[in-house]
N, CA, C and O atoms as CSV, one atom per row, in Angstrom:
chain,resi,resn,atom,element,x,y,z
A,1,UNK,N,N,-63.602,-14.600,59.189
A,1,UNK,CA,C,-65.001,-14.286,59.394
A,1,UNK,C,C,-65.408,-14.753,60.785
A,1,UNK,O,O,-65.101,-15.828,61.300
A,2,UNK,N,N,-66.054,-13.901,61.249
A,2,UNK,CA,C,-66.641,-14.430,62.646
A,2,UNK,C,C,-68.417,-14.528,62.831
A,2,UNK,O,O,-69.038,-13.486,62.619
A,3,UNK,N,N,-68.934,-15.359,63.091
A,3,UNK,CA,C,-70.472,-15.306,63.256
A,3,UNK,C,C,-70.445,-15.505,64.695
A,3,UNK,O,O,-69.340,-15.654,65.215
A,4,UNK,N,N,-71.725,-15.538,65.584
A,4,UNK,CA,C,-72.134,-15.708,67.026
A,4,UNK,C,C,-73.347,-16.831,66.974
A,4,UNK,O,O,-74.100,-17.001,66.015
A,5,UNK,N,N,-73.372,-17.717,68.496
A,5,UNK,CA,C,-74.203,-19.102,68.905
A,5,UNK,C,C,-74.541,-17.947,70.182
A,5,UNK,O,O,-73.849,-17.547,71.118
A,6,UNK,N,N,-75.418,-17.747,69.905
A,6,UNK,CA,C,-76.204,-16.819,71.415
A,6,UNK,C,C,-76.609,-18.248,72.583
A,6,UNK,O,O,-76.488,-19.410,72.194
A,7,UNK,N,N,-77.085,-17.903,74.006
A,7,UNK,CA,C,-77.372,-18.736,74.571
A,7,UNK,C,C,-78.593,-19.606,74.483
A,7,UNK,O,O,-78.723,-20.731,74.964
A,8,UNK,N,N,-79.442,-18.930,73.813
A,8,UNK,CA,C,-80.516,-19.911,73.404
A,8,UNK,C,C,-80.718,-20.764,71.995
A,8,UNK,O,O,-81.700,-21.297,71.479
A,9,UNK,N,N,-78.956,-20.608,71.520
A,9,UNK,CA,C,-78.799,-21.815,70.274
A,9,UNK,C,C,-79.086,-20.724,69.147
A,9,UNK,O,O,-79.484,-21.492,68.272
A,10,UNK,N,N,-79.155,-19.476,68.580
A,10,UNK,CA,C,-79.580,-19.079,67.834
A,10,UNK,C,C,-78.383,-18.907,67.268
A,10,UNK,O,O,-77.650,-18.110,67.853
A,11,UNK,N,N,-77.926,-19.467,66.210
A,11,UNK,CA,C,-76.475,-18.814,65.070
A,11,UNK,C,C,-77.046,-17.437,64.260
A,11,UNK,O,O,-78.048,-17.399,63.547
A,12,UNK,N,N,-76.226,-16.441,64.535
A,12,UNK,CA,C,-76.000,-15.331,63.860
A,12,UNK,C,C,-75.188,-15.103,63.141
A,12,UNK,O,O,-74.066,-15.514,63.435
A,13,UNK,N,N,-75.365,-14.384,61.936
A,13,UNK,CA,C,-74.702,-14.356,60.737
A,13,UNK,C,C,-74.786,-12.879,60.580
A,13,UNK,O,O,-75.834,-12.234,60.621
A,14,UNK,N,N,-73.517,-12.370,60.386
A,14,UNK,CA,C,-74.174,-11.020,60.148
A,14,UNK,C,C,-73.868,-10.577,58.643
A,14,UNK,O,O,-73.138,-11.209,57.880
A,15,UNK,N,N,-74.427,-9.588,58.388
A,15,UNK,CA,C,-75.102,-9.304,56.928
A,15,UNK,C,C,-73.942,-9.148,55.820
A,15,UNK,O,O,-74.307,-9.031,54.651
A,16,UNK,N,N,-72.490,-9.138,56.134
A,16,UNK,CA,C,-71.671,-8.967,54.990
A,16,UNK,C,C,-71.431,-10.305,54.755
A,16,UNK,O,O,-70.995,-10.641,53.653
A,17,UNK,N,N,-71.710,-11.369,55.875
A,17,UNK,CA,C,-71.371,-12.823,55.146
A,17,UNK,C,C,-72.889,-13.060,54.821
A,17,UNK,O,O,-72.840,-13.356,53.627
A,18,UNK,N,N,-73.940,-13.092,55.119
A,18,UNK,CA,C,-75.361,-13.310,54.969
A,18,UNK,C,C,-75.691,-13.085,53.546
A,18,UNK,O,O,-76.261,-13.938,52.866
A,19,UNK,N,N,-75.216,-11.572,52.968
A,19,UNK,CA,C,-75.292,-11.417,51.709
A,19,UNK,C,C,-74.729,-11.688,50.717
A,19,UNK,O,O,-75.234,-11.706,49.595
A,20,UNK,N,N,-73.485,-11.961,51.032
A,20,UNK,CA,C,-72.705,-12.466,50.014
A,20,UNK,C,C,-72.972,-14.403,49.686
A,20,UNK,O,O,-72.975,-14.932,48.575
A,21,UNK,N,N,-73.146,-15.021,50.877
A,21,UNK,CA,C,-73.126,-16.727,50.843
A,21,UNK,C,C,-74.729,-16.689,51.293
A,21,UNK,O,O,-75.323,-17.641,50.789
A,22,UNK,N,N,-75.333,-16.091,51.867
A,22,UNK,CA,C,-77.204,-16.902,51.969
A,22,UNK,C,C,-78.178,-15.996,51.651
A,22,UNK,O,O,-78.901,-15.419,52.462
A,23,UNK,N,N,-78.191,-15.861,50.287
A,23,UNK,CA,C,-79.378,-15.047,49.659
A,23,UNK,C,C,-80.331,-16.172,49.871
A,23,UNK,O,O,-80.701,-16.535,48.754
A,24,UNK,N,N,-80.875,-16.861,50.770
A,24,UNK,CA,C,-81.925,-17.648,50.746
A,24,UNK,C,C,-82.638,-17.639,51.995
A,24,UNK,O,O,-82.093,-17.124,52.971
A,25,UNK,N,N,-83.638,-18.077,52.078
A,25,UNK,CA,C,-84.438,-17.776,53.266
A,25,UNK,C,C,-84.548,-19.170,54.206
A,25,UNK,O,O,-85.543,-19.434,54.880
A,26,UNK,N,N,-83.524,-19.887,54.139
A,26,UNK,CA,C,-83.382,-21.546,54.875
A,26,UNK,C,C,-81.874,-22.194,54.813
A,26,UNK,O,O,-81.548,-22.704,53.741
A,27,UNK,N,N,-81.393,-22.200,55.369
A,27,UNK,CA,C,-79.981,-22.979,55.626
A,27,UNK,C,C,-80.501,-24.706,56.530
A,27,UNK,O,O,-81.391,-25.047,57.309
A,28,UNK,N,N,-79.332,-25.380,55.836
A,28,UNK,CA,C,-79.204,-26.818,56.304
A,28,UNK,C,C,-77.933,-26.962,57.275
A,28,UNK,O,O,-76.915,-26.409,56.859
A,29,UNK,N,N,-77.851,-27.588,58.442
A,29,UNK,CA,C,-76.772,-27.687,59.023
A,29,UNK,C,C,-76.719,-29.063,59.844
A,29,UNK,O,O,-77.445,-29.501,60.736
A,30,UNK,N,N,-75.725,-29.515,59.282
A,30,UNK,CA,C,-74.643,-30.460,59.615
A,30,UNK,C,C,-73.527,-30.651,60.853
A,30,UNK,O,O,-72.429,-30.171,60.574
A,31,UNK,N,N,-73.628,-31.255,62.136
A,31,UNK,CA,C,-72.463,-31.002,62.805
A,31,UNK,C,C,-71.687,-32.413,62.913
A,31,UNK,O,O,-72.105,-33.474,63.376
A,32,UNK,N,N,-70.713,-32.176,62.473
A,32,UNK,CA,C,-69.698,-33.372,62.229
A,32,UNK,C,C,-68.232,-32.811,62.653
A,32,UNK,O,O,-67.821,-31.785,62.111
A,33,UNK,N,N,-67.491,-33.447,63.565
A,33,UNK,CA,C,-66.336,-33.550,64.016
A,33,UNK,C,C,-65.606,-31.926,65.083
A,33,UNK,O,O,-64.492,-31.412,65.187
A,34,UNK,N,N,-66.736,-31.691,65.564
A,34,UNK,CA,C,-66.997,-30.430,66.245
A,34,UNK,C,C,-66.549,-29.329,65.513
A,34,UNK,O,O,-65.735,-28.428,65.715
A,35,UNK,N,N,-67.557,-29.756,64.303
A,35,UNK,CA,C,-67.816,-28.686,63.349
A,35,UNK,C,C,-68.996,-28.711,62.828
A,35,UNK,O,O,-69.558,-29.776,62.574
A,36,UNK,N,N,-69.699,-27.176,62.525
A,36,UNK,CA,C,-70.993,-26.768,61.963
A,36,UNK,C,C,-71.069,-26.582,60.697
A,36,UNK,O,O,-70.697,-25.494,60.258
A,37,UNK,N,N,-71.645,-27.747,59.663
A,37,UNK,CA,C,-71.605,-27.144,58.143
A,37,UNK,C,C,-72.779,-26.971,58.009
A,37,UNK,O,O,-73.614,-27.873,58.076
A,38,UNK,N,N,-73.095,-25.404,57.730
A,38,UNK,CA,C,-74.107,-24.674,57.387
A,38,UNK,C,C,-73.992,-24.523,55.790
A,38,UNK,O,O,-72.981,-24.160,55.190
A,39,UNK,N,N,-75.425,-24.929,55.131
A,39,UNK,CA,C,-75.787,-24.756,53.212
A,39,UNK,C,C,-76.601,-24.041,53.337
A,39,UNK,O,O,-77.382,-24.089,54.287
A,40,UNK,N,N,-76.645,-23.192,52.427
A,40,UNK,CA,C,-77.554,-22.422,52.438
A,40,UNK,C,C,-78.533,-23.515,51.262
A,40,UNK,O,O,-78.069,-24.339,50.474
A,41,UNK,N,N,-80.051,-23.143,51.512
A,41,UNK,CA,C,-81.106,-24.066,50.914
A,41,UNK,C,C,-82.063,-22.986,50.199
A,41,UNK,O,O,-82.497,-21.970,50.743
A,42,UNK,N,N,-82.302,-23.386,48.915
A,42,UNK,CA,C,-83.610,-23.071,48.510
A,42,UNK,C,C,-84.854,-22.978,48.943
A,42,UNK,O,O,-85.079,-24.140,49.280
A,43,UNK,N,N,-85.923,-22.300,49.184
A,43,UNK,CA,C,-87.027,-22.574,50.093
A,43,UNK,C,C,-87.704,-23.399,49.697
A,43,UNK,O,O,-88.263,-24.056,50.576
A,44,UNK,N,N,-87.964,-23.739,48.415
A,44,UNK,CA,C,-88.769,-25.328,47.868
A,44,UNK,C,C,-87.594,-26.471,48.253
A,44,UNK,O,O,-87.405,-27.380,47.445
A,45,UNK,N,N,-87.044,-26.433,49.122
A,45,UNK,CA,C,-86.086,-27.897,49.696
A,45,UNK,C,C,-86.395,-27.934,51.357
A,45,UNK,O,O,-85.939,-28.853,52.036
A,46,UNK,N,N,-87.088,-27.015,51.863
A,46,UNK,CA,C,-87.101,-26.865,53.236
A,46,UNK,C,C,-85.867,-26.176,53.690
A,46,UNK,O,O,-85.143,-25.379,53.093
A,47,UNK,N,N,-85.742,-27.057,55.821
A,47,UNK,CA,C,-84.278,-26.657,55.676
A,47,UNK,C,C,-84.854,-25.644,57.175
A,47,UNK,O,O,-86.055,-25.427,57.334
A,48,UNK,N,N,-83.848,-25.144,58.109
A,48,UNK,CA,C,-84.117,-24.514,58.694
A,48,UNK,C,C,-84.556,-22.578,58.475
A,48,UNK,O,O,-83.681,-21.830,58.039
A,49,UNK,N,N,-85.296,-22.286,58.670
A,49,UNK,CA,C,-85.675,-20.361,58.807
A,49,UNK,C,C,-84.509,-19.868,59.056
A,49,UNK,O,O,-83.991,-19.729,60.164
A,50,UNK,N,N,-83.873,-19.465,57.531
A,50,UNK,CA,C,-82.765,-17.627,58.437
A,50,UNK,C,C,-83.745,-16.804,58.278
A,50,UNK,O,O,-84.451,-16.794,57.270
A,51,UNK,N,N,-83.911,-15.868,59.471
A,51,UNK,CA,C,-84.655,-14.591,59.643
A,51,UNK,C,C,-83.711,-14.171,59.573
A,51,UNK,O,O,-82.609,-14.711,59.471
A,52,UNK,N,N,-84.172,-12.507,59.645
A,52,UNK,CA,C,-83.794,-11.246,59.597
A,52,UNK,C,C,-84.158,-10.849,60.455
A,52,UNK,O,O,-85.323,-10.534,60.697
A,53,UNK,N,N,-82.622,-10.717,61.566
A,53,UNK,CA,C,-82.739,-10.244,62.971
A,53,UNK,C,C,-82.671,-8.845,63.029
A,53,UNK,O,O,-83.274,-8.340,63.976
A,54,UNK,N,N,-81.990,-7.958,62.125
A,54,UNK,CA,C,-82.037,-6.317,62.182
A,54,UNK,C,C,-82.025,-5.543,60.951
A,54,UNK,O,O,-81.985,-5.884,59.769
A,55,UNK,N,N,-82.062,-4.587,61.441
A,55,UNK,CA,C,-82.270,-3.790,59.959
A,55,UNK,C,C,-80.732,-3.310,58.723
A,55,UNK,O,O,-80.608,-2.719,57.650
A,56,UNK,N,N,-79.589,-4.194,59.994
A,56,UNK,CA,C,-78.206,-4.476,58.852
A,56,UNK,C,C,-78.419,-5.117,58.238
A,56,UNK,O,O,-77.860,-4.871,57.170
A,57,UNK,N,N,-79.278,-6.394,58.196
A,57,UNK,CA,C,-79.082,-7.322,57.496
A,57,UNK,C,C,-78.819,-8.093,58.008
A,57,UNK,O,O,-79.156,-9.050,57.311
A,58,UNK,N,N,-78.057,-8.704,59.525
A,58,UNK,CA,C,-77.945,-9.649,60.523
A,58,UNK,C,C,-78.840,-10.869,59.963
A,58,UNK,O,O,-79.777,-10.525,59.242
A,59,UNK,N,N,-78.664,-12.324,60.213
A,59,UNK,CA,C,-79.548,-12.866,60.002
A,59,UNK,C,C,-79.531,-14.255,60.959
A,59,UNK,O,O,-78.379,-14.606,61.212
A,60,UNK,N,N,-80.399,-14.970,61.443
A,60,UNK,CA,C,-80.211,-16.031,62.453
A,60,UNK,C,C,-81.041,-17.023,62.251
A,60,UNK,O,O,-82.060,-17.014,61.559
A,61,UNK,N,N,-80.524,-18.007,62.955
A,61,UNK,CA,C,-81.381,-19.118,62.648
A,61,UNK,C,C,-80.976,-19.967,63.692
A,61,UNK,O,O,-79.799,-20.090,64.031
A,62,UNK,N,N,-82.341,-20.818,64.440
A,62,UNK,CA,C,-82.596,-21.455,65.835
A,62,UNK,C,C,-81.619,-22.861,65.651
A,62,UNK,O,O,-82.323,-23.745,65.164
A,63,UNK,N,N,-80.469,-23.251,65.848
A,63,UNK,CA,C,-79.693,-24.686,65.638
A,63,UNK,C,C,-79.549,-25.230,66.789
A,63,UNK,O,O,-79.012,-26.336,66.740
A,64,UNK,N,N,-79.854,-24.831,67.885
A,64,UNK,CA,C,-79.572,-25.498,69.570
A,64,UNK,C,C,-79.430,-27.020,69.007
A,64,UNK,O,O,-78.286,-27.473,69.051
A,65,UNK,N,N,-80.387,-27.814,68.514
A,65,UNK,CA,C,-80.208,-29.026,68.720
A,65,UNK,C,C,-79.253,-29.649,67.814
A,65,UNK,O,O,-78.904,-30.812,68.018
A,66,UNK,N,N,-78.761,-28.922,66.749
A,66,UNK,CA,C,-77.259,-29.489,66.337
A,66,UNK,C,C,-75.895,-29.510,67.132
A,66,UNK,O,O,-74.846,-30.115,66.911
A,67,UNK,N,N,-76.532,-28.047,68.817
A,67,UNK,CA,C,-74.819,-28.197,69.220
A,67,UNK,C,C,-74.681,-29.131,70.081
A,67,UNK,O,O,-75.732,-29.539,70.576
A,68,UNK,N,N,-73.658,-29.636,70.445
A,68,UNK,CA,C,-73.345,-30.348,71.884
A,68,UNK,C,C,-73.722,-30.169,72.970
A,68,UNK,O,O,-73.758,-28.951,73.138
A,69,UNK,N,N,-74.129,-30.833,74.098
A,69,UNK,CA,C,-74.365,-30.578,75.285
A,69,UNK,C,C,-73.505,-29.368,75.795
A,69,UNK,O,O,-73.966,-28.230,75.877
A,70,UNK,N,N,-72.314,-29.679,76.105
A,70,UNK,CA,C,-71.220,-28.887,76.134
A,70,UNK,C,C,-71.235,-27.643,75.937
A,70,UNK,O,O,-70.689,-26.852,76.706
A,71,UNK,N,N,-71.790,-27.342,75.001
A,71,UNK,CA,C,-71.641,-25.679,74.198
A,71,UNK,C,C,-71.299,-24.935,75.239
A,71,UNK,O,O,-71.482,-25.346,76.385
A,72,UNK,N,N,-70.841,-23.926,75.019
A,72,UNK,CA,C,-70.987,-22.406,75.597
A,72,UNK,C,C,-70.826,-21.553,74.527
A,72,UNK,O,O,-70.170,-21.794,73.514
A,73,UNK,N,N,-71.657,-20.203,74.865
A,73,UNK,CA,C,-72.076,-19.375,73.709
A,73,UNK,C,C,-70.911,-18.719,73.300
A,73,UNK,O,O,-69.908,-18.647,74.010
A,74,UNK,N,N,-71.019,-18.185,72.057
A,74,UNK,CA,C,-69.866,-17.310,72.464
A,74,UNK,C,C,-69.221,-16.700,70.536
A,74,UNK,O,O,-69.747,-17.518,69.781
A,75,UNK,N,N,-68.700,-16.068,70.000
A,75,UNK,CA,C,-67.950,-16.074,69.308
A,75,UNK,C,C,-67.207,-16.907,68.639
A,75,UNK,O,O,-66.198,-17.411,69.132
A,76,UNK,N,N,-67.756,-17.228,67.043
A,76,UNK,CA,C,-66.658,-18.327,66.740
A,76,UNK,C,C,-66.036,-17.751,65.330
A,76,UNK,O,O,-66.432,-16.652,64.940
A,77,UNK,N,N,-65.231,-18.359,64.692
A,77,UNK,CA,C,-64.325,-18.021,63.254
A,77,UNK,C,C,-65.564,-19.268,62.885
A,77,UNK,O,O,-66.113,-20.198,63.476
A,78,UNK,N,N,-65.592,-18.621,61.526
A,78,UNK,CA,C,-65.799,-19.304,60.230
A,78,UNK,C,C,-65.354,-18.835,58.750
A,78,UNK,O,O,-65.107,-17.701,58.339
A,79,UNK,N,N,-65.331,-20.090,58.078
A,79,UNK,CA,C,-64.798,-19.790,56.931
A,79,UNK,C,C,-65.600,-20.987,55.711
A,79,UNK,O,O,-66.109,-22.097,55.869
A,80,UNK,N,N,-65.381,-20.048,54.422
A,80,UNK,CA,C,-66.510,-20.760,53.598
A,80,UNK,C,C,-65.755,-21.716,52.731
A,80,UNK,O,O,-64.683,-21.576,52.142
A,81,UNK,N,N,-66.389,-22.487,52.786
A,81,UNK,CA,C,-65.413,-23.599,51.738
A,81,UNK,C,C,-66.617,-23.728,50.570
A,81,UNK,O,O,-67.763,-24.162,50.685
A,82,UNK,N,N,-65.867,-23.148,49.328
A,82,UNK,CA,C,-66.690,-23.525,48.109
A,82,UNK,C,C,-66.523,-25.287,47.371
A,82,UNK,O,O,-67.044,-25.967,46.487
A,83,UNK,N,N,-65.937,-25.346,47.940
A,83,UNK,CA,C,-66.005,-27.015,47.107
A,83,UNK,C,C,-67.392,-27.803,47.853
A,83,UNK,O,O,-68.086,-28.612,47.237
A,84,UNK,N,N,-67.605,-27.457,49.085
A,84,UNK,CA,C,-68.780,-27.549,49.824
A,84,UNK,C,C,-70.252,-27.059,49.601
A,84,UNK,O,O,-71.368,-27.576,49.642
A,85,UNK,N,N,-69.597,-25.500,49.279
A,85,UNK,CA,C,-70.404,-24.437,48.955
A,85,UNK,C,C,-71.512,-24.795,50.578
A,85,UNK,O,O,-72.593,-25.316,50.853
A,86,UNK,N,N,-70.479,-24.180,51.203
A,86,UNK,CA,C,-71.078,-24.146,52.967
A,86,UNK,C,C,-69.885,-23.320,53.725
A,86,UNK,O,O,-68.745,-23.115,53.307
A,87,UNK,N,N,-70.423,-22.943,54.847
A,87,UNK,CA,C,-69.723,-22.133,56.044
A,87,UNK,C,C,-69.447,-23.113,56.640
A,87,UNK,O,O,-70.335,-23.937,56.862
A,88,UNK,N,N,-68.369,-23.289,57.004
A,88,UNK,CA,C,-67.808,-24.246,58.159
A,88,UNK,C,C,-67.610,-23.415,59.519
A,88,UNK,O,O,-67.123,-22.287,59.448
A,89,UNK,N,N,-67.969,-23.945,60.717
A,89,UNK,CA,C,-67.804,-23.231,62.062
A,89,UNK,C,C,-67.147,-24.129,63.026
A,89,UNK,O,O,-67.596,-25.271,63.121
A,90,UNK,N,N,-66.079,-23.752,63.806
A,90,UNK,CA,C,-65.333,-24.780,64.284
A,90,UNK,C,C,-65.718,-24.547,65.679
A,90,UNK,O,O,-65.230,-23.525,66.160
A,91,UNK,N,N,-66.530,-25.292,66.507
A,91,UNK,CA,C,-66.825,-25.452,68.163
A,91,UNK,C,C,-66.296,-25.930,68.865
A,91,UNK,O,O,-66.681,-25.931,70.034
């Protein structure tokens, strides 16, 4: 699976992983060991806004301040770990 970190920090998800792992309207994210664990959240828990960036189903959400100074944008692999029940993204 591949999602995108645009340059202004926005993680994109696009709609065949969006629908299948975040039927919810808020994800939580975690960055630990230059990795992104994204949960998807209930909206009575808070949690950051996934919008709905297009009319595929795309969906994004503003994380700049979870990445590293470092970052550069770009294309990454992810993969879902259910024992987590989260997307892991490796930066």
């Amino acid at each position: 699976m591949k999602v995108k970190i645009n340059e202004e920090g926005y993680l994109i998800i696009p709609a065949e992983i969006s629908e299948k792992f975040f039927n919810t309207f808020s994800i939580s994210v975690v960055y630990k060991e230059n990795q992104l664990i994204v949960f998807p959240v209930k909206e009575e828990a808070g949690g950051i806004i996934l919008k709905y960036k297009n009319s595929k189903g795309d969906r994004s959400a503003l994380i700049k301040e979870f990445l590293p100074p470092n970052f550069k944008p770009s294309e990454k692999n992810a993969v879902w770990n259910e024992n987590l029940n989260a997307l892991l993204i490796n930066i």
